[in-house]
Backbone as CSV, one residue per row, in Angstrom:
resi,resn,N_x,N_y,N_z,CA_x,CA_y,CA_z,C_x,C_y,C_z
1,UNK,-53.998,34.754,80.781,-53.107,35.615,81.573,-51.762,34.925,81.751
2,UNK,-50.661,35.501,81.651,-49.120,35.378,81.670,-48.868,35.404,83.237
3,UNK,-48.839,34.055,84.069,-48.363,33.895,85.215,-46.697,33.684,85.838
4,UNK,-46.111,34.398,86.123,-45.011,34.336,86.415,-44.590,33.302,87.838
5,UNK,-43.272,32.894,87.546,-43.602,31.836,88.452,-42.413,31.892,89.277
6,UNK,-41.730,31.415,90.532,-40.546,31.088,90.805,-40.724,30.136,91.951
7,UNK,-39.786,29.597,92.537,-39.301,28.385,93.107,-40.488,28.389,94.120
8,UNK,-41.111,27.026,94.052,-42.160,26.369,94.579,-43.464,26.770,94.063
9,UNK,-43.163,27.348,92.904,-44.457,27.844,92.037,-45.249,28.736,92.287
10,UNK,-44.863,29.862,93.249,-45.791,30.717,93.901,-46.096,31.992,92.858
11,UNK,-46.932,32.176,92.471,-47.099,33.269,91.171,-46.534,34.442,91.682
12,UNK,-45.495,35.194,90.872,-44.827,36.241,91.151,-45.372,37.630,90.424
13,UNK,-46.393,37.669,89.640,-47.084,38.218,88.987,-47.680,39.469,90.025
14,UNK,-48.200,38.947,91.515,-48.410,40.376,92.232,-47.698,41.168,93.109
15,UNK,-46.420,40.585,93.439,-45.325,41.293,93.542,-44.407,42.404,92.393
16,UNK,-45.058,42.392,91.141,-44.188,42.215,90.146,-45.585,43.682,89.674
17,UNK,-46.793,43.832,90.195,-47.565,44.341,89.961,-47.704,45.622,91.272
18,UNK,-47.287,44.941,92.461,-46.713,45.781,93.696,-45.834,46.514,93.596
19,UNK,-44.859,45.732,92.919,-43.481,46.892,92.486,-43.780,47.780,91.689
20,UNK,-44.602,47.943,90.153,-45.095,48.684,89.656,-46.017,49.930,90.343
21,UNK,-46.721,49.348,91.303,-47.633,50.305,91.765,-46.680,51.434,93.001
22,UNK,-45.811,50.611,93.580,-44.742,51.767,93.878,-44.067,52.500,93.703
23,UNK,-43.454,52.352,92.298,-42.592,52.581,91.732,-43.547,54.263,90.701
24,UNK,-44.999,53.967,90.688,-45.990,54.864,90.127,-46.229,55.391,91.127
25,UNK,-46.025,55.442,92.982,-46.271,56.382,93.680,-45.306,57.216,94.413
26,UNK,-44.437,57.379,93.694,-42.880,57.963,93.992,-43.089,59.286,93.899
27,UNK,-42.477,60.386,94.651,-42.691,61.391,94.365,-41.026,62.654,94.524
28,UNK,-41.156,63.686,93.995,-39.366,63.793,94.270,-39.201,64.845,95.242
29,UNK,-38.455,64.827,96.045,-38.112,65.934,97.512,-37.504,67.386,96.485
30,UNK,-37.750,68.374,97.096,-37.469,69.548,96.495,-35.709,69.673,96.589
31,UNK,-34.885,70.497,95.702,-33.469,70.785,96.354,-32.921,69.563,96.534
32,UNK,-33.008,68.147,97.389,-32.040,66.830,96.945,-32.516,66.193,95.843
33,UNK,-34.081,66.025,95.450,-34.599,65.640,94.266,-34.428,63.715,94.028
34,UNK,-34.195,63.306,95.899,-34.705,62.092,95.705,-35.962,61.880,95.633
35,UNK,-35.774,60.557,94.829,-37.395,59.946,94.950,-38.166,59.139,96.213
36,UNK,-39.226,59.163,96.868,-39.852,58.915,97.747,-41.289,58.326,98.167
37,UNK,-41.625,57.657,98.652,-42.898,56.758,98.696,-43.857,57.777,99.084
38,UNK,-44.877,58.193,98.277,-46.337,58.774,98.625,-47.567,57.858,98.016
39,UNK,-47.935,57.386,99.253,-48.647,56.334,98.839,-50.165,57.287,99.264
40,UNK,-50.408,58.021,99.602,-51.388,58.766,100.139,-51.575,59.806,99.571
41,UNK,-52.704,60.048,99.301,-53.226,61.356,98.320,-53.264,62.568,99.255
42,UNK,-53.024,63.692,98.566,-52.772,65.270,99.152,-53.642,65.513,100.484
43,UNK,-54.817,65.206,99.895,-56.417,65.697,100.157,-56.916,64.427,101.713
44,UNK,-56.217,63.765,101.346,-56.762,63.087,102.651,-55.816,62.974,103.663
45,UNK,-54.472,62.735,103.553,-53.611,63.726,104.397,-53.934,64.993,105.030
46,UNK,-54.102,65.963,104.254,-54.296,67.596,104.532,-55.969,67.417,105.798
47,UNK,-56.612,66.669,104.918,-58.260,66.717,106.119,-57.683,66.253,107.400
48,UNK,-57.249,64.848,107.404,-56.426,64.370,108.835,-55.767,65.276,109.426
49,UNK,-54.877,65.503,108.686,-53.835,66.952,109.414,-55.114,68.089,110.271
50,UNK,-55.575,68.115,109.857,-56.191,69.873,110.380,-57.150,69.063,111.284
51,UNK,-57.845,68.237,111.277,-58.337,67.621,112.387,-57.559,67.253,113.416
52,UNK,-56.291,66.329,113.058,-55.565,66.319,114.197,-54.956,67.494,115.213
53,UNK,-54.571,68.698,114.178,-53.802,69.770,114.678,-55.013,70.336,115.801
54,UNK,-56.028,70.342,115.094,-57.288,71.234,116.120,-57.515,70.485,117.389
55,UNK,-57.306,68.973,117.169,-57.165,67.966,118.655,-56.511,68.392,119.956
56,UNK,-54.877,68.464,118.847,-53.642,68.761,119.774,-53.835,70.355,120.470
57,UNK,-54.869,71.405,119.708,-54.651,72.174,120.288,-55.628,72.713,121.118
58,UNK,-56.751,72.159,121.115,-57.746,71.960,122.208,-57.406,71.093,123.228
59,UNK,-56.015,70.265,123.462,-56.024,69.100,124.600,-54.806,69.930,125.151
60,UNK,-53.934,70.981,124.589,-52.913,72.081,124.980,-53.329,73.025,125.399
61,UNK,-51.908,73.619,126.549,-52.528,75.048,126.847,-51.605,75.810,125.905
62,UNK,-51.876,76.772,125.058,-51.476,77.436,124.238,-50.898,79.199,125.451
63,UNK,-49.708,79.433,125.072,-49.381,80.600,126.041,-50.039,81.773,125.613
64,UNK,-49.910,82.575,126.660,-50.669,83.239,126.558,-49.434,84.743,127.001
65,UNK,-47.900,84.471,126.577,-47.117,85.811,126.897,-47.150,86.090,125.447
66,UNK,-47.277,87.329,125.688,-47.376,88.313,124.074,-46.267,88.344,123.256
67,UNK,-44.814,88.259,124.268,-43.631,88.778,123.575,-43.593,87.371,122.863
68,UNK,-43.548,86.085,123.397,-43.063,84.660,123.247,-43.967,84.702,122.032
69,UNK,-45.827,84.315,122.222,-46.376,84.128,120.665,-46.191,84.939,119.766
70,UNK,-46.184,86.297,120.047,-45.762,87.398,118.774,-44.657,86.726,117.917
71,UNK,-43.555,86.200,118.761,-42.047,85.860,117.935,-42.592,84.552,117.434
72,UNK,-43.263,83.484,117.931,-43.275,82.683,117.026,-44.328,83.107,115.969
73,UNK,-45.233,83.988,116.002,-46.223,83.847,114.332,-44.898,85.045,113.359
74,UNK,-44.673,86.101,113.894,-43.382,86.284,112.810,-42.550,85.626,112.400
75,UNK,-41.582,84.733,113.075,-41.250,84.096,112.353,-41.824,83.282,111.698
76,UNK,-42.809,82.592,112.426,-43.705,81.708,111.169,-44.305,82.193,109.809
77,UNK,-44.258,83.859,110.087,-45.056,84.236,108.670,-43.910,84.129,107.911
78,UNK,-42.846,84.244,108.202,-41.808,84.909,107.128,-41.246,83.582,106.708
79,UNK,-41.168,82.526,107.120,-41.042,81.146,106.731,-41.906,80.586,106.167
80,UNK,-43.342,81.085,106.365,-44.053,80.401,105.521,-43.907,81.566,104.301
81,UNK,-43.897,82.270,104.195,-43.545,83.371,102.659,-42.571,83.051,102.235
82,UNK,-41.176,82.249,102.772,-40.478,82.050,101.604,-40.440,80.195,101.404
83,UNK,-40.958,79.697,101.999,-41.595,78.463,101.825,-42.167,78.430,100.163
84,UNK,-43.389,79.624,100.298,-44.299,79.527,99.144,-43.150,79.815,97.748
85,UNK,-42.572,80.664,98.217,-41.099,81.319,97.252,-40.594,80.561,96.790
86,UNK,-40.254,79.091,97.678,-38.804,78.005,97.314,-39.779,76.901,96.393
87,UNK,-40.945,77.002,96.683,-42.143,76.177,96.133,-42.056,76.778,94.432
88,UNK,-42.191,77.665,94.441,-42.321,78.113,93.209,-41.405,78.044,92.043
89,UNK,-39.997,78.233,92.972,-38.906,78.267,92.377,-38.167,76.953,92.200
90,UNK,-39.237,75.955,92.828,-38.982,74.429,92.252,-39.898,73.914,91.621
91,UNK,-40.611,74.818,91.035,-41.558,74.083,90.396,-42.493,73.073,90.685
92,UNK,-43.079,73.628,92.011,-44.070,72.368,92.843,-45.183,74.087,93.147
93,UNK,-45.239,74.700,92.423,-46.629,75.823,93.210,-47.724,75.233,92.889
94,UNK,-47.962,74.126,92.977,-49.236,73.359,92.523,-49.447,72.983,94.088
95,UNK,-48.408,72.814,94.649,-48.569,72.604,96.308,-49.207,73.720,96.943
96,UNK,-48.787,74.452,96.630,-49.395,76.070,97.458,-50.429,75.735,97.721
97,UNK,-51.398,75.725,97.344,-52.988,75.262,97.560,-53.106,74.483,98.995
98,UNK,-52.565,73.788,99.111,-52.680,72.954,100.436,-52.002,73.485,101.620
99,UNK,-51.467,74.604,101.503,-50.893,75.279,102.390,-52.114,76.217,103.547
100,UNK,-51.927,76.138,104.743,-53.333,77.459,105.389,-52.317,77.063,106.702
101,UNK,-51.397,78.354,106.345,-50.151,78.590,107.764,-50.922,78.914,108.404
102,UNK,-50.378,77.868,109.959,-50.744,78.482,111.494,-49.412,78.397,112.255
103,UNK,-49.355,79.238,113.150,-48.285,79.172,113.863,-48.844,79.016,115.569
104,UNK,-48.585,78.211,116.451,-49.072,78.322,117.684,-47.668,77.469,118.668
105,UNK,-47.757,78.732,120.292,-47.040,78.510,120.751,-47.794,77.181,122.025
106,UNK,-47.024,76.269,122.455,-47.928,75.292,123.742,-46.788,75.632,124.280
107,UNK,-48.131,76.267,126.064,-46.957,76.004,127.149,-46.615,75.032,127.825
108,UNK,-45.343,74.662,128.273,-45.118,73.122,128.137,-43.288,73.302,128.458
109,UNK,-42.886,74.186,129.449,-41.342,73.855,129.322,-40.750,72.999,129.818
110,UNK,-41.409,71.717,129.800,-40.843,70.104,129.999,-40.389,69.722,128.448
111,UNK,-41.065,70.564,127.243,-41.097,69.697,126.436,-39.586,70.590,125.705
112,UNK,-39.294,69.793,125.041,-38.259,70.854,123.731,-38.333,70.342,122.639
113,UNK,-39.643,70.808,122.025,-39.857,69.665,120.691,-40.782,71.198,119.917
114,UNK,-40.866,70.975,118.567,-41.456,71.169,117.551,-42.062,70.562,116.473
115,UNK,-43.019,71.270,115.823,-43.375,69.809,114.466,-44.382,70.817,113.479
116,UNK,-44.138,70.160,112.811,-45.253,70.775,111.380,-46.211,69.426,110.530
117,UNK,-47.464,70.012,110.773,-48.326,68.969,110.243,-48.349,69.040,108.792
118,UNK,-48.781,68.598,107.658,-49.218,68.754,106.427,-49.980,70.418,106.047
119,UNK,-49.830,71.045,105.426,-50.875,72.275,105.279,-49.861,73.462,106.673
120,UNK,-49.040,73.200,106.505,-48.568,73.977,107.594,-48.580,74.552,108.557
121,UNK,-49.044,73.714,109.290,-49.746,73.191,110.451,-48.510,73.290,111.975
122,UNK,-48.291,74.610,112.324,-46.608,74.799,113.224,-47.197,74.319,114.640
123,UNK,-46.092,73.640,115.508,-46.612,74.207,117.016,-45.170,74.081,117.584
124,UNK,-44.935,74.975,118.454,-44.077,75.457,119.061,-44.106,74.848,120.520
125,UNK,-43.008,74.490,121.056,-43.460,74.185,122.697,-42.048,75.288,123.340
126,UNK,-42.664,75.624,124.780,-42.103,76.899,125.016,-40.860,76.202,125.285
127,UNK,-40.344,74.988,125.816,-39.462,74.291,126.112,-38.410,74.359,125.253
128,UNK,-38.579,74.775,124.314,-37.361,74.761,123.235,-36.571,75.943,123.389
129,UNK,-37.491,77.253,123.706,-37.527,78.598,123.401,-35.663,78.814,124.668
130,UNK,-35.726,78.405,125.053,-34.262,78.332,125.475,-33.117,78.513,124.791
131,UNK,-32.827,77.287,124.417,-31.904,76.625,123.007,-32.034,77.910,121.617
132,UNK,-33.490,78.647,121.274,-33.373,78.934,120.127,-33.073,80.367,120.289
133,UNK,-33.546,80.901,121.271,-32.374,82.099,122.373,-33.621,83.243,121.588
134,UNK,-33.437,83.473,120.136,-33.984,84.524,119.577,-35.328,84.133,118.005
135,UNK,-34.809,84.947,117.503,-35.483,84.902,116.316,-34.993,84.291,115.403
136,UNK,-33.833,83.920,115.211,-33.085,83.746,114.297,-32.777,82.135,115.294
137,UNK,-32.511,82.162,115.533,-32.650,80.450,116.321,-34.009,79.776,116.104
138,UNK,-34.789,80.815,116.487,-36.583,79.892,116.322,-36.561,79.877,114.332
139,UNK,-35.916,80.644,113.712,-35.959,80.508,112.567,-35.372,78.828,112.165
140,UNK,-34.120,78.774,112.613,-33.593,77.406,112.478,-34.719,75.965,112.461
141,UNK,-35.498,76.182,113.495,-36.566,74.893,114.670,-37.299,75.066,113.384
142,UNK,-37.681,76.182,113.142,-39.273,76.087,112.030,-38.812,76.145,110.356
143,UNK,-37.960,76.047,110.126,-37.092,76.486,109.162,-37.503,74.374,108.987
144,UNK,-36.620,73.878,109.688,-36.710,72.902,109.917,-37.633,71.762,109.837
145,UNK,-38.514,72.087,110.681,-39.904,71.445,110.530,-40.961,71.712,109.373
146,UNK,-40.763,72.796,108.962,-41.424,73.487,107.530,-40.704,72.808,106.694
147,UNK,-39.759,72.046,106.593,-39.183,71.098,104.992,-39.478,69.914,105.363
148,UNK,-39.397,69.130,106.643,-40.076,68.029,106.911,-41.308,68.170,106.044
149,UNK,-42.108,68.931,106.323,-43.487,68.869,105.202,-43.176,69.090,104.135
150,UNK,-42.595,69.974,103.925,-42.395,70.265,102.317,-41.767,69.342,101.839
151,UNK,-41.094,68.539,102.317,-40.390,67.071,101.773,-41.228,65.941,101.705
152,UNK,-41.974,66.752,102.747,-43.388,65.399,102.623,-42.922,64.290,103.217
153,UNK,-42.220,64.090,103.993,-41.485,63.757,104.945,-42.409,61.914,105.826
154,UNK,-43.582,63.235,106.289,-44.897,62.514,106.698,-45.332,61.784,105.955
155,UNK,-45.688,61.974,104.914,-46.368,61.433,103.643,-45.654,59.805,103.499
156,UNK,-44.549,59.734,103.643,-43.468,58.712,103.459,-43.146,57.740,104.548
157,UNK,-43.388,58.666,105.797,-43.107,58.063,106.895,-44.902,57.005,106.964
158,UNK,-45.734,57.732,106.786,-47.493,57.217,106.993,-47.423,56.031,105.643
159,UNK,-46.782,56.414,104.451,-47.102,55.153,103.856,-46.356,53.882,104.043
160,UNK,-44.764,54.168,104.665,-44.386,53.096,105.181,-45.068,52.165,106.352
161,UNK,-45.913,52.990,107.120,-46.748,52.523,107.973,-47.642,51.802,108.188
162,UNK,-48.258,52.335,106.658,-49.504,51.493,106.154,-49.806,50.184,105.644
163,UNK,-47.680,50.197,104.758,-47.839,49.091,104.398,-47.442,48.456,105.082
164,UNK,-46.633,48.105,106.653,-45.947,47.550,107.144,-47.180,47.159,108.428
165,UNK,-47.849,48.161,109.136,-48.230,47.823,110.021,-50.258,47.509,109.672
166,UNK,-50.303,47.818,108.694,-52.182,47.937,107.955,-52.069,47.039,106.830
167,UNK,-50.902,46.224,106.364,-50.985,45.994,105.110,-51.415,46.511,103.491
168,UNK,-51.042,48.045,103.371,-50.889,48.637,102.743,-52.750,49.104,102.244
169,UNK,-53.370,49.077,103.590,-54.621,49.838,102.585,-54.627,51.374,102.312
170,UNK,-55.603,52.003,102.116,-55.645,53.250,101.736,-55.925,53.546,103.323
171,UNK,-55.924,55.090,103.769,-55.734,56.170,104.233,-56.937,56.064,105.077
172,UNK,-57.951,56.120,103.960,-59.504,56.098,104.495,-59.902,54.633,104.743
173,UNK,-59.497,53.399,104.454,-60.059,52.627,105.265,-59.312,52.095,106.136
174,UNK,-58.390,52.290,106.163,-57.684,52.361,107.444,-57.948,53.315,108.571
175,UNK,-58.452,54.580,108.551,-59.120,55.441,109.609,-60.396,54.992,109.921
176,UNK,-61.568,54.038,109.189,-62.526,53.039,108.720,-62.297,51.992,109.833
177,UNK,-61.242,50.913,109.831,-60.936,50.225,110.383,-60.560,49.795,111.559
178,UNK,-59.338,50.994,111.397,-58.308,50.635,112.702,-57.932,52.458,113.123
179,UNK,-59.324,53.267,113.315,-58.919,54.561,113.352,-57.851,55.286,114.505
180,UNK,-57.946,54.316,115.683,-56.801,54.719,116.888,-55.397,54.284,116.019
181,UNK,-55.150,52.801,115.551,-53.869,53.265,115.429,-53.536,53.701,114.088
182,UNK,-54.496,54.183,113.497,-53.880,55.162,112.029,-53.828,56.276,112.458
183,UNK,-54.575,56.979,113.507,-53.904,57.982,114.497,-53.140,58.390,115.064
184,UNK,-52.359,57.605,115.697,-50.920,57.071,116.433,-50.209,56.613,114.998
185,UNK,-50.198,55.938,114.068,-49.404,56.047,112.722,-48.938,57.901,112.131
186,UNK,-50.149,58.069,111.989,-50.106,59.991,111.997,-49.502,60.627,113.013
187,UNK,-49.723,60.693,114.191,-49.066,61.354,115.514,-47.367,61.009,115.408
188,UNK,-47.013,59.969,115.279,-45.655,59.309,115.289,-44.766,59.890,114.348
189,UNK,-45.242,59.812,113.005,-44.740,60.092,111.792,-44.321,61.541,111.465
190,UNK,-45.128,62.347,112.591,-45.577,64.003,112.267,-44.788,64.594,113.408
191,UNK,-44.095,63.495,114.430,-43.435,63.698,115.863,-44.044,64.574,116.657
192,UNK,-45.801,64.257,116.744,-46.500,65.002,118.159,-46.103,64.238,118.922
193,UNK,-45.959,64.978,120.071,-45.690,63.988,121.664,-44.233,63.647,121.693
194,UNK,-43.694,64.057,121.031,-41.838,63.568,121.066,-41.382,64.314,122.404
195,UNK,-40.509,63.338,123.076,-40.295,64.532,124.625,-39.217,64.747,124.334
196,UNK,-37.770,64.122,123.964,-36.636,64.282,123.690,-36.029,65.135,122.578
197,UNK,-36.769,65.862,122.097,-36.069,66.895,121.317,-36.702,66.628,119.950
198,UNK,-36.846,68.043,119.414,-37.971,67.523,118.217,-37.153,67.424,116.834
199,UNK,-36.423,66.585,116.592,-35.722,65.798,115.695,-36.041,64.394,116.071
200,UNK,-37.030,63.814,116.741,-36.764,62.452,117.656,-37.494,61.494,116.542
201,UNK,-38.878,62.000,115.571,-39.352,60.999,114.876,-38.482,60.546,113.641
202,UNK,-37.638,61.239,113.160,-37.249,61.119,111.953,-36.031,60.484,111.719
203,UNK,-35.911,59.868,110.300,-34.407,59.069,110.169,-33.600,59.640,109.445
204,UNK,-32.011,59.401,109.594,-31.477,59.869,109.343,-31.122,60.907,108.293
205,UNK,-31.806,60.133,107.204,-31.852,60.679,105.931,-32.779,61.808,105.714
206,UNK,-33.774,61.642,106.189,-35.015,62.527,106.326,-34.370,64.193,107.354
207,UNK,-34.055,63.327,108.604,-33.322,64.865,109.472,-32.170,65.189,107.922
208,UNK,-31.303,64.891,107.637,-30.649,65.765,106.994,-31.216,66.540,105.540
209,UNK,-32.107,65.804,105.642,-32.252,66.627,104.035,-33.315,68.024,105.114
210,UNK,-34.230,67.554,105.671,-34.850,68.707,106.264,-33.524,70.055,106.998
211,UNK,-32.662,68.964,107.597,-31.586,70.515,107.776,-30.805,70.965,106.318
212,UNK,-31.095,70.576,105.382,-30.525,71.585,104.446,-31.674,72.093,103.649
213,UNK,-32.868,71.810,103.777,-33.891,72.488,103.560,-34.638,73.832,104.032
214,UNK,-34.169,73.505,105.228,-34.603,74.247,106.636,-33.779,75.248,106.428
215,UNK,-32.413,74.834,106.296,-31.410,76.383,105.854,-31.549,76.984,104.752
216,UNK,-32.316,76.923,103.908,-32.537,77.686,102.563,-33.601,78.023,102.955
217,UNK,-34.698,77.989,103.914,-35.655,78.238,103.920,-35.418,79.488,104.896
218,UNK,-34.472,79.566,105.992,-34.521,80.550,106.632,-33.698,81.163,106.409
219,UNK,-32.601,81.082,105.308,-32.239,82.308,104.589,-32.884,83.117,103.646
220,UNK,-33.842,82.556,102.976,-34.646,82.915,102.263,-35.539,83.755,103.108
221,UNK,-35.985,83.577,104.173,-36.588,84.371,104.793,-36.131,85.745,105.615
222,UNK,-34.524,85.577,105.755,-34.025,86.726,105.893,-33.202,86.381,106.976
223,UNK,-33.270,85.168,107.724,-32.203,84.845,108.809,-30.738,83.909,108.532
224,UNK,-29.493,84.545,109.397,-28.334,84.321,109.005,-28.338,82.425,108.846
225,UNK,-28.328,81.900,108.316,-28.313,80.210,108.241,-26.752,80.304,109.256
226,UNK,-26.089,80.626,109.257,-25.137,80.586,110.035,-25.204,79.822,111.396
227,UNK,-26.252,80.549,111.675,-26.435,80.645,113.442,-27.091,79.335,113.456
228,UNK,-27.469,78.954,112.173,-28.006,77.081,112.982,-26.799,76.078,113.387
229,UNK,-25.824,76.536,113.168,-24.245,76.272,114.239,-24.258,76.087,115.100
230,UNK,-24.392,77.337,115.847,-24.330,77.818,117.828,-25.693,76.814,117.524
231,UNK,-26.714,77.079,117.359,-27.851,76.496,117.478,-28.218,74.611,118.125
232,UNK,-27.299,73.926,116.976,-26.977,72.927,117.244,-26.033,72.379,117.918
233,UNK,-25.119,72.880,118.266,-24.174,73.007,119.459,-24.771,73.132,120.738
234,UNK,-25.741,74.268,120.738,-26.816,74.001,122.023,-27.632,72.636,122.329
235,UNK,-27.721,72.136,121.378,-29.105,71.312,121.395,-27.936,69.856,121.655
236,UNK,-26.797,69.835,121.686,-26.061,68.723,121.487,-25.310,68.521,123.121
237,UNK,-24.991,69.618,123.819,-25.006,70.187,125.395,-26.166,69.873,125.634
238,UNK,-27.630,70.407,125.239,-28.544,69.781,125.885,-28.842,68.325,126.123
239,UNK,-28.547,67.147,125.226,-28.998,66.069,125.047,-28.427,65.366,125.705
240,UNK,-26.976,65.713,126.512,-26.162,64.592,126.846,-25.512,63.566,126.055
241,UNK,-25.182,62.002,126.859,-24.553,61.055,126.640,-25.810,60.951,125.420
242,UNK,-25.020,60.136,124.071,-25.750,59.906,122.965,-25.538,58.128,122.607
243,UNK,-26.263,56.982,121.958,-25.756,56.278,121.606,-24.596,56.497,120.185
244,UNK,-23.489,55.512,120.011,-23.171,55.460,118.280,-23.797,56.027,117.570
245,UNK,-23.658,56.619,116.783,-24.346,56.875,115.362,-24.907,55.522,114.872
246,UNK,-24.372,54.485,114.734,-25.217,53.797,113.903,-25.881,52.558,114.739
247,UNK,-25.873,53.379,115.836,-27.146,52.301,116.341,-28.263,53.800,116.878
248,UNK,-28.210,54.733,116.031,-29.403,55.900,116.159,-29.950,55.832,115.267
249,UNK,-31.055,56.382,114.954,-31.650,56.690,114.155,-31.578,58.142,113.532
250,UNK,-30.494,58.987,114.083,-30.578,60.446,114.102,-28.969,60.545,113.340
251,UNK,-28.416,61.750,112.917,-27.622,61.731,112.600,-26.725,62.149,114.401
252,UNK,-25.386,61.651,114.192,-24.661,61.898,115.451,-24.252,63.848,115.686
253,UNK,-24.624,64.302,116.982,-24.332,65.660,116.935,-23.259,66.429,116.012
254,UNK,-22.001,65.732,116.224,-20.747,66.009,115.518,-20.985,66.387,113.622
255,UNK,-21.880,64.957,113.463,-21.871,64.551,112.370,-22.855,65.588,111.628
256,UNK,-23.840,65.926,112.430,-25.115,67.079,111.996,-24.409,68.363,111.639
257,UNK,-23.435,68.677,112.490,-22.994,70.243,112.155,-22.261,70.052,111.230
258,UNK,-20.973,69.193,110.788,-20.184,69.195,109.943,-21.088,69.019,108.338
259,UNK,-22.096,68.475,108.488,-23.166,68.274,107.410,-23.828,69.719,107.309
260,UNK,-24.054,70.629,108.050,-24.632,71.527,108.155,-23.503,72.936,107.791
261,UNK,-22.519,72.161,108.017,-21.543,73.227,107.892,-21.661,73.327,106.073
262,UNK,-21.301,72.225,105.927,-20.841,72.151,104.169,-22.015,72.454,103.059
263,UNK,-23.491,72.777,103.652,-24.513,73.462,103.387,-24.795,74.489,103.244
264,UNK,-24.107,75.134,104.424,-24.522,76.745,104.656,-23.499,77.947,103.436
265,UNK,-22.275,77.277,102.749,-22.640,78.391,101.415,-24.165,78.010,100.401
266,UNK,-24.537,76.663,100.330,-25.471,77.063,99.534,-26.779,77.907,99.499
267,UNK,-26.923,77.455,101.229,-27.623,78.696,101.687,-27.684,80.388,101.887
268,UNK,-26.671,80.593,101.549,-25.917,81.876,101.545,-26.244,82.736,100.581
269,UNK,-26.193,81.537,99.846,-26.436,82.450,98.113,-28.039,82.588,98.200
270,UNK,-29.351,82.072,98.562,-30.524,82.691,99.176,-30.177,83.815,100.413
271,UNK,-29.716,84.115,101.347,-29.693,85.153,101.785,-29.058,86.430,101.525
272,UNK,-28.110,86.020,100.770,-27.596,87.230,100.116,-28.548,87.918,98.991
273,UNK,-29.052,86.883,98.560,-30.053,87.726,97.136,-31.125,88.148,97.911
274,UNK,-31.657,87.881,98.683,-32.953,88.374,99.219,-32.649,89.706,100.161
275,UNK,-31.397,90.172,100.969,-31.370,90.981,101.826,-29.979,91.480,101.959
């Protein structure tokens, strides 16, 4: 065997075999078409997911006003229908399969957060329902959280996790092992429990590609991408005093809309063809 070597002789051969094996679990985001760490297979993601989601929603009180859940499973249907649409039309309908949309509202107006598990997996907290005023606002929130998954977002965030905080084992023996905090690795990554606004788990790069995801997704579904403007303008009044941008992890309010601004013709051209 060909041992590679460098200063103090330490064989460089499984670093060099590490890099390979990452570099083979890359996978590409739809629409920006970077490449991204999926170190975790579909199938054992997707089982976790639906176990966890059924956790969160047996330990929630789910509302029970007709007008409020009605608006979130419509919009959720019509986001998840052109979800499957943008899937197709990127040439990933091999994903479809792992898809089994739920939409559920938790009452909870302390909270103003949203999130989407793997398998499309929605939950709504009524706390938001403020900020998103209508239909076309709640389109924005889920619009949103529906490309976090579809970007696989999670997937990236859990394998950085694994290797940083598990030393890179698999999925299953790490739930084997250390099943509370590969739980809390999952919960974190997927932003259950976020109190500060449900953009709070994600980094920078990740929130923006999901807001220009999120806007093709809810034009595609038939809502003005426009209005995720006023939208975020609300949510930026809501938050108060902010740190720097670059000591956040988020993109800076200012900085989100002007990014969002220079998006919304491409989004345009999906809502115009569809309606």
């Amino acid at each position: 065997m060909v041992s590679f070597k460098k200063k103090g002789n330490q064989p460089l051969h499984r670093g060099i075999l590490l890099t390979l094996f990452l570099l083979s679990a890359c996978a590409t985001v739809p629409l920006t078409e970077r490449k991204s760490l999926h170190l975790i297979p579909d199938s054992e993601l997707l089982s976790l997911s639906f176990q966890q989601y059924a956790e969160v929603l047996k330990k929630s009180k789910l509302s029970n006003d007709p007008v409020k859940v009605e608006m979130v499973k419509r919009v959720g249907e019509r986001i998840a229908t052109a979800s499957e649409e943008f899937l197709r039309e990127s040439k990933l309908e091999s994903d479809i399969k792992n898809y089994k949309w739920e939409s559920n509202l938790i009452e909870d107006d302390k909270v103003v957060n949203a999130w989407c598990m793997p398998g499309g997996k929605v939950a709504v907290y009524t706390g938001i329902l403020p900020l998103t005023q209508n239909d076309t606002g709640l389109a924005v929130v889920m619009g949103h959280e529906v490309a976090h998954a579809m970007a696989k977002h999670g997937n990236e965030r859990m394998s950085e996790g694994l290797l940083v905080q598990l030393g890179g084992v698999s999925l299953s023996v790490a739930l084997a092992q250390k099943p509370a905090q590969t739980q809390q690795i999952f919960m974190a990554a997927y932003g259950v429990g976020a109190q500060v606004g449900f953009m709070l788990p994600y980094s920078r790069l990740h929130e923006s590609e999901a807001d220009r995801i999120g806007l093709v997704l809810m034009a595609k579904a038939g809502y003005d991408p426009r209005e995720a403007v006023p939208f975020w303008q609300r949510m930026n009044e809501k938050g108060g005093s902010r740190p720097p941008e670059f000591l956040s992890t988020h993109p800076a309010p200012e900085t989100r809309i002007k990014d969002i601004k220079s998006h919304i013709p491409e989004a345009m051209k999906y809502y115009y063809k569809g309606y």
